[in-house]
VOGU-3710 file (C-alpha; in Angstrom, 3 decimals, decimal comma):
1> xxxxxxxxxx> -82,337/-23,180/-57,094  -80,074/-23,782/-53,997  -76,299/-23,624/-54,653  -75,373/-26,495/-52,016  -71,954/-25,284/-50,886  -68,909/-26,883/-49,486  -68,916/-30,334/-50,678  -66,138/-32,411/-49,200  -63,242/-33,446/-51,379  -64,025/-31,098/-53,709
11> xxxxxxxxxx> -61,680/-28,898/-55,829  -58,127/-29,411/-56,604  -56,083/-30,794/-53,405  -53,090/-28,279/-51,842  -49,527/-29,078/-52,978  -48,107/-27,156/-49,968  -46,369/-24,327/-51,941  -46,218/-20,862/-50,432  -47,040/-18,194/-53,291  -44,026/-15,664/-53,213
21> xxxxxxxxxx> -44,189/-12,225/-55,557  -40,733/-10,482/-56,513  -39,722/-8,188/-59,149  -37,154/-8,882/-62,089  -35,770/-8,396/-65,520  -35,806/-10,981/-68,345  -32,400/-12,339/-67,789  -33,062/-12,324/-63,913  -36,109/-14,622/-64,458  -34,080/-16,881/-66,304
31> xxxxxxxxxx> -31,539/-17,344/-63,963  -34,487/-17,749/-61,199  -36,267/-20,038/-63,382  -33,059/-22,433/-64,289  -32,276/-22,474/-60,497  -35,965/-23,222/-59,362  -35,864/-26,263/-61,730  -32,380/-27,478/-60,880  -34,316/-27,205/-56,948  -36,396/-29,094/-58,044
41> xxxxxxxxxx> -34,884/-31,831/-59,664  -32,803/-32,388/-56,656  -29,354/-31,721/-58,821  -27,413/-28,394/-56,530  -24,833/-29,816/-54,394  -26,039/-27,474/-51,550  -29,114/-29,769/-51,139  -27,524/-32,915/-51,512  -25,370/-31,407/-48,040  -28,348/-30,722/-46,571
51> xxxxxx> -30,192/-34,414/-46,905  -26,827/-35,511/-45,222  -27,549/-33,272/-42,063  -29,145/-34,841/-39,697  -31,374/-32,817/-37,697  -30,834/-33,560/-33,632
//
């Protein structure tokens, strides 16, 4: 029986995140992890500078 192949809109769609790989301890991870979701949330002053910036 024929497997059919690429069928269009098929699979989960791409959210546009890069995969990156490091290396860290326990308490490094944490500190990674709290930061990623503080990144995420919108909530670190540094970003809140950058949405000011307007790009010329």
């Amino acid at each position: 029986m024929p497997r059919g192949g690429f069928r269009e809109g098929a699979g989960r769609p791409k959210s546009g995140r890069k995969v990156h790989t490091i290396r860290a301890t326990d308490d490094e991870w944490k500190l990674i992890k709290a930061y990623a979701e503080q990144v995420k949330l919108g909530k670190l002053p540094e970003l809140l500078k950058a949405k000011e910036v307007k790009l010329v």
